[in-house]
C-alpha positions in Angstrom: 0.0 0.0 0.0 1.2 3.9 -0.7 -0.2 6.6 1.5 0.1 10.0 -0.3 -0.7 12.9 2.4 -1.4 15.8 0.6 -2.6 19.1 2.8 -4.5 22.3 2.5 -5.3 24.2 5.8 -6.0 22.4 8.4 -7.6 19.7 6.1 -5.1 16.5 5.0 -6.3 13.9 2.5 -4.7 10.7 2.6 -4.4 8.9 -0.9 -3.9 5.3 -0.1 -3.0 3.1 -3.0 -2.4 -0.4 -4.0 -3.1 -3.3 -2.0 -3.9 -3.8 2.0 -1.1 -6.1 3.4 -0.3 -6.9 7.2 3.3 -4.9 6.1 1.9 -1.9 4.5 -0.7 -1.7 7.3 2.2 -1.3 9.6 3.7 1.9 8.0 0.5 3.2 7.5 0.1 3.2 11.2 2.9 5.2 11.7 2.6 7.8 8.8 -0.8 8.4 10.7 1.0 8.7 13.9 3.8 11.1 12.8 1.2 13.8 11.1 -1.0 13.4 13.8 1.6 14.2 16.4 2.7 17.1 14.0 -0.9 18.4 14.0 -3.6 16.8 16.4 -6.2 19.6 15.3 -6.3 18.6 11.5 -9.2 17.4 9.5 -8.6 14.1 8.0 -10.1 12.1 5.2 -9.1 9.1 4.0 -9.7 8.1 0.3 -10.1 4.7 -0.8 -10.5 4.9 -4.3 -7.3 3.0 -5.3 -6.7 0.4 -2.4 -7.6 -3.2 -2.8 -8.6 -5.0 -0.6 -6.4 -8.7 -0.4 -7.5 -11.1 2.3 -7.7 -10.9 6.3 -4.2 -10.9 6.1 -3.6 -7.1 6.8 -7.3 -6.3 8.0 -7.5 -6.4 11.8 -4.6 -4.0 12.2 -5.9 -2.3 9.4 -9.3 -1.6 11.2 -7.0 -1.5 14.6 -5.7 1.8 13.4 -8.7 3.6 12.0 -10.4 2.8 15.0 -7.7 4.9 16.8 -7.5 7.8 14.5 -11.4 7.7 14.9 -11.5 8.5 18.4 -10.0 11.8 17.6 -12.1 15.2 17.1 -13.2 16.3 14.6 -14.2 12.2 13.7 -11.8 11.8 10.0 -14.1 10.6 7.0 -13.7 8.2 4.2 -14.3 8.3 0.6 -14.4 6.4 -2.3 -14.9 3.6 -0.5 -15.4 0.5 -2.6 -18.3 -2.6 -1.4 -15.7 -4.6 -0.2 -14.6 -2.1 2.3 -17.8 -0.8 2.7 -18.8 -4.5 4.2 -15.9 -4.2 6.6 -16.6 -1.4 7.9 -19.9 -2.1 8.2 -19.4 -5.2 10.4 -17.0 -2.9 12.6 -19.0 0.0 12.9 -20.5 1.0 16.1 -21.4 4.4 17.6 -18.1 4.9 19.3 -16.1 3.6 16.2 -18.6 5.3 13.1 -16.6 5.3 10.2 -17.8 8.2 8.4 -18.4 7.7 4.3 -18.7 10.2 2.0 -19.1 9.4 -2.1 -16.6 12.7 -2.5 -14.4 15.0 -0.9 -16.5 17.9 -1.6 -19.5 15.7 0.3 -16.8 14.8 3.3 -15.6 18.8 3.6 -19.2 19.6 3.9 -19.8 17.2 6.4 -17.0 18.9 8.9 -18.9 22.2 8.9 -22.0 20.0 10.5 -21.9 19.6 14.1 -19.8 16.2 15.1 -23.2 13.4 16.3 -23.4 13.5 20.1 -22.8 10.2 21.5 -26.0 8.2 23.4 -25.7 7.7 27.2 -26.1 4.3 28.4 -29.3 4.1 30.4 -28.4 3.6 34.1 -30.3 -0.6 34.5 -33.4 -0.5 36.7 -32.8 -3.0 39.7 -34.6 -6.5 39.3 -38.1 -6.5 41.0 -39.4 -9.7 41.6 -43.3 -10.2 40.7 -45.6 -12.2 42.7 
């Protein structure tokens, strides 16, 4: 896989390429880690439009690592996102971890003007009553 990071403002659009291995997933963890240390405030997005998707092989760690960048504010968003990955995501997606989609950047820019989805509180349990 080849992660292009291409920035305007506080916006950076990573271009990953090529084909999702348990190797490449590995350096793309760290590329995300270096800009993100460099500039924790930046809009990310994410743009799937040329990466393949090859097997489990690379996946979890993969998914690991998005999961991480997605706990960070404002949530990134994802483009171009092929069935295959849409499926994945799909399966990992929960409120916490919501892997934003867009069809297009211009769709995903839009979308960091909108207020970020508040998250639901967990209902407190009500205490077991036993009926007669």
């Amino acid at each position: 896989m080849i992660m292009r990071a291409k920035q305007d403002g506080k916006v950076v659009v990573f271009e990953l390429e090529g084909y999702l291995e348990f190797e490449t997933t590995l350096k793309f963890q760290k590329t995300c880690e270096t800009i993100l240390s460099q500039q924790p405030e930046a809009q990310l997005i994410f743009n799937f439009e040329k990466l393949k998707f090859v097997g489990s092989s690379g996946i979890n760690h993969f998914i690991t690592t998005l999961k991480q960048i997605l706990s960070l504010k404002p949530t990134p968003r994802m483009i171009h996102v092929s069935a295959e990955f849409d499926k994945i995501f799909n399966a990992y997606r929960t409120q916490k971890y919501p892997f934003s989609v867009y069809e297009n950047i211009e769709l995903a820019l839009k979308a960091f003007d909108e207020p970020e989805p508040k998250k639901l509180k967990k209902k407190k349990s009500n205490p077991e009553v036993e009926l007669g």
